[in-house]
C-alpha positions as CSV (number, residue, x, y, z in Angstrom):
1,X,84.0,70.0,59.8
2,X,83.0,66.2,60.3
3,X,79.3,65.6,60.3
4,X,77.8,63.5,63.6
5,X,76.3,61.0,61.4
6,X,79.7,59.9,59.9
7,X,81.0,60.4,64.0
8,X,78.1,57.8,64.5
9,X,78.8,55.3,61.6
10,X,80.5,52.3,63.9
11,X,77.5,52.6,66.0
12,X,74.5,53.4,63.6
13,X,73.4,50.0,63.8
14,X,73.4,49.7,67.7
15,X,71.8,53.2,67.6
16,X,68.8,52.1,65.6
17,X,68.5,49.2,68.0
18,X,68.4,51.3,71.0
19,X,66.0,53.2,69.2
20,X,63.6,49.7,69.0
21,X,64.6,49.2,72.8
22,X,64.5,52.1,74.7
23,X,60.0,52.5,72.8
24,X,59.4,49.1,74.2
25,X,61.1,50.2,77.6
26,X,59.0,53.4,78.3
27,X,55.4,51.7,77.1
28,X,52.5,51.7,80.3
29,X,49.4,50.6,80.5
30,X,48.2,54.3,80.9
31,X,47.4,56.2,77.5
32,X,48.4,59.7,78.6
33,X,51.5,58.6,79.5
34,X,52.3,56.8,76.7
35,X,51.0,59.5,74.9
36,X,53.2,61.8,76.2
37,X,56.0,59.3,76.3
38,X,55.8,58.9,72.4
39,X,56.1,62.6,71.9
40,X,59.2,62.7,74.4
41,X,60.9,60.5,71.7
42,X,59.6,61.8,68.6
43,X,61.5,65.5,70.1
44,X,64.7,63.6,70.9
45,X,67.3,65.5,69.6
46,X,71.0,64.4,68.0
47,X,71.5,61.9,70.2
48,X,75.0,62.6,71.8
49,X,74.1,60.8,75.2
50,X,73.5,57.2,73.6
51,X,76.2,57.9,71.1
52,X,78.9,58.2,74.0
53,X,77.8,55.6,75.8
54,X,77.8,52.9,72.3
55,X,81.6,54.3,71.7
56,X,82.8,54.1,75.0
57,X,81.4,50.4,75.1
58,X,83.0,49.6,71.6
59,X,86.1,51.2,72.7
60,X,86.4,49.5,75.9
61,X,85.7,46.0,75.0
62,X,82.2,45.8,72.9
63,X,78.8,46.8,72.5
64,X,76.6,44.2,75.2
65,X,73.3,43.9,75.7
66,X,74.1,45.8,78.8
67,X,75.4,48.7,77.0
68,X,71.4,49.0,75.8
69,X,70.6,49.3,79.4
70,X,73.1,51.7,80.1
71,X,71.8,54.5,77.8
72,X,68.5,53.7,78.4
73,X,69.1,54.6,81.9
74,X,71.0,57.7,81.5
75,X,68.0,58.7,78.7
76,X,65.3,58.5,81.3
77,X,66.8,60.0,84.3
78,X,67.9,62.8,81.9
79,X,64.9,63.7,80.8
80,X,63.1,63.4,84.0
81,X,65.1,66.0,85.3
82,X,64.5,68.0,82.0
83,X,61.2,68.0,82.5
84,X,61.3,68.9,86.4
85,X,63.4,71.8,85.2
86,X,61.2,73.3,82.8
87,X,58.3,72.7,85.9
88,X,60.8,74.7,88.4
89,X,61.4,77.4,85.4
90,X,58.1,77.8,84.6
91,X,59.7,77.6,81.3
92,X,57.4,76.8,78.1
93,X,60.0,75.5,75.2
94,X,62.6,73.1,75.6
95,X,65.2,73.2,72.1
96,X,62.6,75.0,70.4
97,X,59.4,72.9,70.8
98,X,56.4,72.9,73.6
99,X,57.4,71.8,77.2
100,X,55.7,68.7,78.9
101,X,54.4,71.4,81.3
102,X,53.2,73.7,78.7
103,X,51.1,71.5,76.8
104,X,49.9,68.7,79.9
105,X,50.8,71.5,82.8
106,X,52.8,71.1,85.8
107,X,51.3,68.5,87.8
108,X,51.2,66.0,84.7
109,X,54.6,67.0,83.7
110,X,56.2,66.0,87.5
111,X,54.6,62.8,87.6
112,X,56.1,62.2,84.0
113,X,59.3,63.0,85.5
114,X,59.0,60.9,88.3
115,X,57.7,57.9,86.1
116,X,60.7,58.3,84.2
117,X,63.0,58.4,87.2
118,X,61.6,55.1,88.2
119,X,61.1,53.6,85.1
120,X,65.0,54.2,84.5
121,X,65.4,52.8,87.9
122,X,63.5,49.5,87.7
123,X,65.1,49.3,84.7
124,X,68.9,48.9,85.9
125,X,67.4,46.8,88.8
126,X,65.4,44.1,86.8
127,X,68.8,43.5,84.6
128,X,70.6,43.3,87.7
129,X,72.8,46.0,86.3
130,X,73.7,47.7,89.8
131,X,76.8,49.0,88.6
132,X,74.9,51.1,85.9
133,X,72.4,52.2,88.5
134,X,75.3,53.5,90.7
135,X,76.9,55.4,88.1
136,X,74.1,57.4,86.8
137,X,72.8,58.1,90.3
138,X,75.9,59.2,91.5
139,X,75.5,61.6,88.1
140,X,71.5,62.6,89.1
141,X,73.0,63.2,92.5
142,X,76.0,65.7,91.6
143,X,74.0,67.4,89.3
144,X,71.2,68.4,91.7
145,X,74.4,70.1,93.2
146,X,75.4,71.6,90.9
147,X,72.7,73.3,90.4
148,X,72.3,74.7,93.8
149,X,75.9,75.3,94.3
150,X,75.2,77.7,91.5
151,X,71.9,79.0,92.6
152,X,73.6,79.6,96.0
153,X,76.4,81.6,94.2
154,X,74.2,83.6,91.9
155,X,72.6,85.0,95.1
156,X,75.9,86.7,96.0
157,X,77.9,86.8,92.9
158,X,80.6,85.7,94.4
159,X,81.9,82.8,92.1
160,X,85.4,82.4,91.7
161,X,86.8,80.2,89.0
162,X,87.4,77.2,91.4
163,X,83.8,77.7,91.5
164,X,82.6,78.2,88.5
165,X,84.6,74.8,87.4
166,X,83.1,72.8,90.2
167,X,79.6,74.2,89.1
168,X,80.0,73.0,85.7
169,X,82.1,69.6,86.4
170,X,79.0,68.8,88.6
171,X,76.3,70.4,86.6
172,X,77.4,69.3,83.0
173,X,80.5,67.4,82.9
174,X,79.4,64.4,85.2
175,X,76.3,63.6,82.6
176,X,78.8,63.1,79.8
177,X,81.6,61.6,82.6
178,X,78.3,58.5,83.3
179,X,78.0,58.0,79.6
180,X,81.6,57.0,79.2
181,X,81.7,55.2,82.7
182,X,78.6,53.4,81.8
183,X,79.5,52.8,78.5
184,X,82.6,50.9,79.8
185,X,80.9,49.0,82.6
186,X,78.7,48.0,80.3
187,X,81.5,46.1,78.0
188,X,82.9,44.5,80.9
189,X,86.1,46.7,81.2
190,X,88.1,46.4,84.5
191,X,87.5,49.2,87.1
192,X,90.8,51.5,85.7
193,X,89.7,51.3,82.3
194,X,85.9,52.7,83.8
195,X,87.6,55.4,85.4
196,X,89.5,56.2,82.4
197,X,86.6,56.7,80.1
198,X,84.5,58.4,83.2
199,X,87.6,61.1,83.3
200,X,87.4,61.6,79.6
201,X,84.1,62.4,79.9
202,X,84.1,64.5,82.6
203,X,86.9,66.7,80.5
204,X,85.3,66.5,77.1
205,X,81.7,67.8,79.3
206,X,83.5,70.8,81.0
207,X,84.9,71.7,77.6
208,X,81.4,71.4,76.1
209,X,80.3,74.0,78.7
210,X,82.5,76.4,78.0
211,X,81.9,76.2,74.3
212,X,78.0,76.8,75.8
213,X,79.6,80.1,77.3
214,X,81.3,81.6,74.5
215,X,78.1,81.4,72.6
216,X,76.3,84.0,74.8
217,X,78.7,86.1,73.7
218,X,78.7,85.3,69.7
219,X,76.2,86.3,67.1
220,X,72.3,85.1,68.0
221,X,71.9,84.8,64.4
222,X,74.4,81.8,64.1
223,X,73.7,79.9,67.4
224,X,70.3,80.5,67.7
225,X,70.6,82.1,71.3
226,X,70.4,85.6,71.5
227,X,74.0,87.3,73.0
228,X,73.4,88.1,76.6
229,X,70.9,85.5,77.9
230,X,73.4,84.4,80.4
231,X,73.8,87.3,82.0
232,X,69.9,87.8,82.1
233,X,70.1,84.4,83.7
234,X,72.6,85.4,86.1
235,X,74.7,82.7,85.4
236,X,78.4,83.8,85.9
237,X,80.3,82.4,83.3
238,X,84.0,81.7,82.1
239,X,84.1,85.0,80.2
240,X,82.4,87.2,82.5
241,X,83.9,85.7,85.5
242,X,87.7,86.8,84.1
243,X,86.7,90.2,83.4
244,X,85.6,91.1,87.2
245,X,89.3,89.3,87.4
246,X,90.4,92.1,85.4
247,X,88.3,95.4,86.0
248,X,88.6,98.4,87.9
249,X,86.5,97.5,91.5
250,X,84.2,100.6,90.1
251,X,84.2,98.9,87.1
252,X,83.0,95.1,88.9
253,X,80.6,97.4,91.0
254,X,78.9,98.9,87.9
255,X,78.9,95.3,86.6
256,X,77.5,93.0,89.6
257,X,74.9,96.1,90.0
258,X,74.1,95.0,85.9
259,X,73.7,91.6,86.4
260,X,71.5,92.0,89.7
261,X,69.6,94.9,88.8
262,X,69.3,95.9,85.7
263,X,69.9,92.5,83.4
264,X,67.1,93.1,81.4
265,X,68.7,96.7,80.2
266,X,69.6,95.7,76.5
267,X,72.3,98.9,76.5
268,X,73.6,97.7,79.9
269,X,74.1,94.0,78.9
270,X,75.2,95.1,75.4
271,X,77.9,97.1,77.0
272,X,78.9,94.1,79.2
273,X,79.2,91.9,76.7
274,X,81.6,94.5,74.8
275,X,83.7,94.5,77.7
276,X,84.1,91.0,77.6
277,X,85.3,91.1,74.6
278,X,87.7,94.0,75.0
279,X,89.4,92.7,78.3
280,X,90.3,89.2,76.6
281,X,87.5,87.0,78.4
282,X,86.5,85.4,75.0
283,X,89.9,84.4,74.0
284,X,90.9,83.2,77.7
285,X,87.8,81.4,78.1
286,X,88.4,79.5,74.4
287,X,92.2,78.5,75.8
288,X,90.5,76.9,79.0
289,X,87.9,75.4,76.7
290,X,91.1,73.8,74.3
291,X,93.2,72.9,77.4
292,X,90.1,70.5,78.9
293,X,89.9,69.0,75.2
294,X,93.2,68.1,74.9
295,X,93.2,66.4,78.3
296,X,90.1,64.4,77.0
297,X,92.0,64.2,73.5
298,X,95.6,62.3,75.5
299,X,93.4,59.9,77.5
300,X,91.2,58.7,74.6
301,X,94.4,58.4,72.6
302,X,95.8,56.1,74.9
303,X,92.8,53.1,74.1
304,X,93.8,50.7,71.5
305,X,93.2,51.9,68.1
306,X,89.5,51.1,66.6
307,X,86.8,53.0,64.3
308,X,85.0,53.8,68.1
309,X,88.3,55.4,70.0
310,X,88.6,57.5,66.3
311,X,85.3,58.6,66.7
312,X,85.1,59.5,70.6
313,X,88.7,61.7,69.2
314,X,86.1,63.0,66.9
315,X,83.4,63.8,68.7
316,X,85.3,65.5,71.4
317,X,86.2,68.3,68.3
318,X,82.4,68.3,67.3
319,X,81.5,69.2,70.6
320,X,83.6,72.1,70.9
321,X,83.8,73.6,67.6
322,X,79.9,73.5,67.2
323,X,77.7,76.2,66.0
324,X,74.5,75.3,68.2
C-alpha cells in the first residue's frame, strides 16, 4: 500500500509552510491560550485536511497564498468543534491523548473552541477571502446537522439508508467536500471546476465513513477500536442498518431492544456483530464503500494530468483501504 508521505510529496513543501503559517495565525496575547494553542498543534495528527486542500489547489490551477488561508480556516473551525464535542461528550481522550476539557476543563475548553471559531473567522475576513469563509461555514453549518439529524434518529432507531447517507454526507463528507472546494477557490478555478472538486470530496468523505463502519466490525487489535463501540454508541451504521433490512421482525425486535437496552451486554453486542457478518452487511457495506470511490476516482480522473490529480487518485485509495 502507498505511504501518505509519498501521497504528500508534491505538496511537502507547502505543507511545511502552512505549518510556519497556521503557529503565527493562532498566537494571543493571552498565555493560557497560547499555551493551550501550542499543545493543539503539537497533537495534530496526519494531516489529511491541509493535504486535500494543497492538492485540490495544485490540481485546479496552483498553490496561492490563498490556498494557506483556506486550510487554515478549515483547521480552526475543525477543531473548535472537536473540542466543543469532547465538552458535549464529557469525553476525556481525543485519538489517544488528553482532551482540552480534561486537562483545562469545560469552561476553558468552550472558550478555546469559540476563540478558534473566530479566530478562523477573522481570519478569512482580514484576507478578504469571502468565498473561503462561505464554503467552510456552509460545511460548520451541515455538520451541526448532521449531527442532530442523527441524534434525532438514534432516539427512534428508525434510520433508513436514505438516512443514514444524508447523516454521513452532512456529518463527514461535507468537511472533506470544503477542502476540495476551498482548495480550488483558492487557485482561482472557475465556479464548475469548484464544484467539481467539492463533489469529489463529498464522495471520497462518504466512502471514508463507511470504511469507519466496517471497522467496528473488524478486529480491535488491528484498528485500535474495540468491535462493537458503534453499537454502544448507538450509531446505526451501513452494516447494521442492512441487516434489520434483512432479519426476521423478531429478529429486528431482539436487535433494536440490543442497541437501546442492553448495548453494554458484551454477549449481546458480540452476537450482533456475528450477525452482521452472517447476513452479508460487511460485504454490502464494502460495495457501497467502493461504489462512492469510484465516483470520486471518474471525476478526479477527468482533471488534467499532474503529480497533485495522481495523488488526490491516491489518496482516495489510502482513505479507504486504511487500517486506523
Amino acid at each position: 500500500m502507498i505511504s501518505l508521505n509519498q501521497i504528500k510529496a508534491p505538496v511537502a513543501s507547502d505543507l511545511t509552510t502552512f505549518d510556519q503559517k497556521f503557529k503565527e495565525y493562532l498566537k494571543s496575547k493571552v498565555l493560557l491560550l497560547d499555551t493551550i494553542t501550542r499543545y493543539i498543534y503539537k497533537k495534530k495528527g496526519k494531516q489529511i485536511r491541509p493535504l486535500f486542500v494543497f492538492l485540490s489547489a495544485g490540481a485546479s490551477g496552483e498553490v496561492r497564498e490563498s490556498t494557506y488561508v483556506a486550510a487554515s480556516l478549515i483547521e480552526m473551525l475543525h477543531t473548535a468543534t472537536l473540542v466543543h464535542d469532547d465538552v458535549v461528550d464529557d469525553s476525556n481522550m481525543r485519538r489517544g491523548i488528553f482532551s482540552i476539557n480534561a486537562l483545562w476543563k469545560n469552561k476553558i475548553a468552550v472558550l478555546v473552541g469559540d476563540f478558534l471559531l473566530s479566530r478562523g473567522m477573522l481570519l478569512a475576513l482580514e484576507k478578504d477571502e469571502f468565498e473561503l469563509l462561505k464554503i467552510v461555514s456552509r460545511a460548520v453549518k451541515e455538520m451541526s446537522e448532521g449531527e442532530l439529524l442523527q441524534i434525532e434518529k438514534a432516539r427512534r432507531l428508525d434510520i433508513k439508508e436514505d438516512i443514514y447517507f444524508e447523516i454521513i454526507r452532512k456529518k463527514t463528507a461535507s468537511l472533506i467536500a470544503s477542502c476540495c472546494a476551498a482548495g480550488a477557490a483558492s487557485a482561482g478555478a472557475d465556479p464548475q471546476t469548484t464544484e467539481q472538486m467539492r463533489l469529489f470530496g463529498e464522495y471520497t468523505g462518504i466512502a471514508f465513513q463507511i470504511k469507519d463502519d466496517l471497522f467496528d466490525y473488524e478486529s480491535g487489535n488491528i484498528t485500535g477500536k474495540p468491535s462493537g463501540i458503534d453499537i454502544r454508541d448507538q450509531k446505526m451504521t451501513l452494516p447494521l442498518i442492512f441487516l434489520l433490512n434483512n432479519c426476521t421482525s423478531t429478529e429486528k425486535r431482539w436487535i433494536i431492544n440490543t442497541v437501546k437496552h442492553h448495548n453494554t451486554d458484551a454477549e449481546r453486542v458480540k452476537k450482533m456483530v456475528n450477525m452482521v457478518k452472517e447476513t452479508g452487511g460487511l460485504e454490502y457495506a464494502r460495495e457501497q464503500m467502493l461504489g462512492f470511490r469510484e465516483k470520486a476516482i471518474s471525476i478526479i480522473s477527468s482533471f488534467p494530468q499532474s503529480g497533485y490529480r495522481d495523488s488526490l487518485e491516491k489518496l482516495v485509495i489510502f482513505t479507504t483501504e486504511r487500517t486506523t
